[in-house]
C-alpha positions as CSV (number, residue, x, y, z in Angstrom):
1,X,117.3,43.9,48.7
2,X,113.8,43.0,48.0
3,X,111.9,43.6,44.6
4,X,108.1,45.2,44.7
5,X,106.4,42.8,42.1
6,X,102.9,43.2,42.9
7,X,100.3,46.3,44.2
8,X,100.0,43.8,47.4
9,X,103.5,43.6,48.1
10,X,103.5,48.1,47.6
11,X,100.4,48.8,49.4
12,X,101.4,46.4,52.4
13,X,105.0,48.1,52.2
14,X,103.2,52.2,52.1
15,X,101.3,51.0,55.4
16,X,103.7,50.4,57.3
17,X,105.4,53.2,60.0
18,X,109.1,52.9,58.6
19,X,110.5,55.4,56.2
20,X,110.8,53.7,52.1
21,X,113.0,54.5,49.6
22,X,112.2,53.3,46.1
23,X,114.2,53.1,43.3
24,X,112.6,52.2,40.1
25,X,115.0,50.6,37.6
26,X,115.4,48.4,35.1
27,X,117.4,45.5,33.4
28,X,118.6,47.3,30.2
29,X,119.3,51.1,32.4
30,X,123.1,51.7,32.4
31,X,122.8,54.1,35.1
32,X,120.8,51.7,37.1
33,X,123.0,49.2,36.9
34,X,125.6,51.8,38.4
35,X,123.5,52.4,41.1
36,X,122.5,49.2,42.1
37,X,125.1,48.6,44.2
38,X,125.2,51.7,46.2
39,X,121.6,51.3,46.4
40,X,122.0,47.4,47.9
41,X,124.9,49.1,50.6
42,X,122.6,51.3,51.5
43,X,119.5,48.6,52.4
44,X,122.2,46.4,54.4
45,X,123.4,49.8,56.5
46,X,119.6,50.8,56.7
47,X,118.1,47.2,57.5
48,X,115.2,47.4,60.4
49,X,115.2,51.3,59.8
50,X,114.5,52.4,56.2
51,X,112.9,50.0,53.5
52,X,114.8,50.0,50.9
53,X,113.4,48.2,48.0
54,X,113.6,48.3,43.9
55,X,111.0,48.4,41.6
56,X,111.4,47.4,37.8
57,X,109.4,49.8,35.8
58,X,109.4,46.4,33.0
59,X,107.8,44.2,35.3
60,X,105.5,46.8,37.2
61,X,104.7,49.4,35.2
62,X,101.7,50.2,36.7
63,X,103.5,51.7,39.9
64,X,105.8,53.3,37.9
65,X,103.0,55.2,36.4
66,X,101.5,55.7,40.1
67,X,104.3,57.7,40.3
68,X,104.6,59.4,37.2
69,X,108.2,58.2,36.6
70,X,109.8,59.6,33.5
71,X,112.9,58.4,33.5
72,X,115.2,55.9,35.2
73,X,116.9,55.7,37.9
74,X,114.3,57.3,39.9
75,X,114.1,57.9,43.5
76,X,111.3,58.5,45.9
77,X,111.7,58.6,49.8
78,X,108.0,58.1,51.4
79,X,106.7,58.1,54.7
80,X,103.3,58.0,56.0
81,X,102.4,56.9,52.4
82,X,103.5,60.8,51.8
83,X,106.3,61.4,49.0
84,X,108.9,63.5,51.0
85,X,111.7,63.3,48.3
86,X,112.4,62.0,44.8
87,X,115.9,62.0,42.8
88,X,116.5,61.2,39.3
89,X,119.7,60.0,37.6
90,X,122.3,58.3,38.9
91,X,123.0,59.3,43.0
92,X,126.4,58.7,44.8
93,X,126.0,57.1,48.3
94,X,126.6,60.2,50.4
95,X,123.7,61.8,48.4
96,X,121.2,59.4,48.8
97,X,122.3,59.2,52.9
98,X,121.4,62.9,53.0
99,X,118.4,62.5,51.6
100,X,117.5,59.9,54.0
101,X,118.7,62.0,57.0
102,X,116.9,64.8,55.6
103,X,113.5,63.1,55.4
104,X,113.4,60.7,58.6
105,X,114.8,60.4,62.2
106,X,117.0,57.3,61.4
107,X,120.3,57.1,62.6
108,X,123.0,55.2,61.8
C-alpha cells in the first residue's frame, strides 16, 4: 500500500477517475496500528479499482490539515476530488467495504 508524502503525489492521486480512500495515521496511533492491516487487505482486494493509500499526519501534516483531521485513524473516501465519506476510529473490514460499495460502482 503506497504512502502520500508530498502535495504532488495527492494532487496527481485527486485527478485521477478511480474512487480513493485515505487513511491518515500515524506511527505512535494504537488504533492505527490495528487498522493497518485491514486497511493493507483491503488495497490488495481493491487493487486497479479503488486507491487505497495512507497518509501520516507526522510526515504530512499539511494534508492532514486540508482535511481538517482531528483525530486518528481517520477515513475519507473521495471521488471526483469530492469527499463522499469519512470515518474516524478504528473500522472493521466489513465496514470500511460498505463504505466503499456505498460510495462507488466497484465490484469485487
Amino acid at each position: 500500500m503506497k504512502e502520500i508524502v508530498t502535495a504532488k503525489e495527492f494532487n496527481a492521486l485527486a485527478t485521477q477517475d478511480k474512487p480513493i480512500l485515505l487513511d491518515f495515521y500515524a506511527d505512535w496511533c494504537g488504533p492505527c496500528k490495528s487498522l493497518l492491516p485491514v486497511v493493507e487487505k483491503l488495497a490488495k482486494k481493491y487493487e486497479g479499482k479503488v486507491h487505497i493509500q495512507k497518509v501520516n499526519v507526522d510526515r504530512f501534516p499539511g494534508l492532514a490539515q486540508k482535511f481538517g483531521v482531528r483525530s486518528i485513524p481517520a477515513l475519507f473516501f473521495m471521488q471526483d476530488q469530492k469527499i463522499l465519506e469519512k470515518a474516524q476510529g478504528y473500522q472493521s473490514e466489513a465496514a470500511l467495504e460498505a463504505l466503499i460499495q456505498r460510495n462507488s460502482s466497484v465490484e469485487v
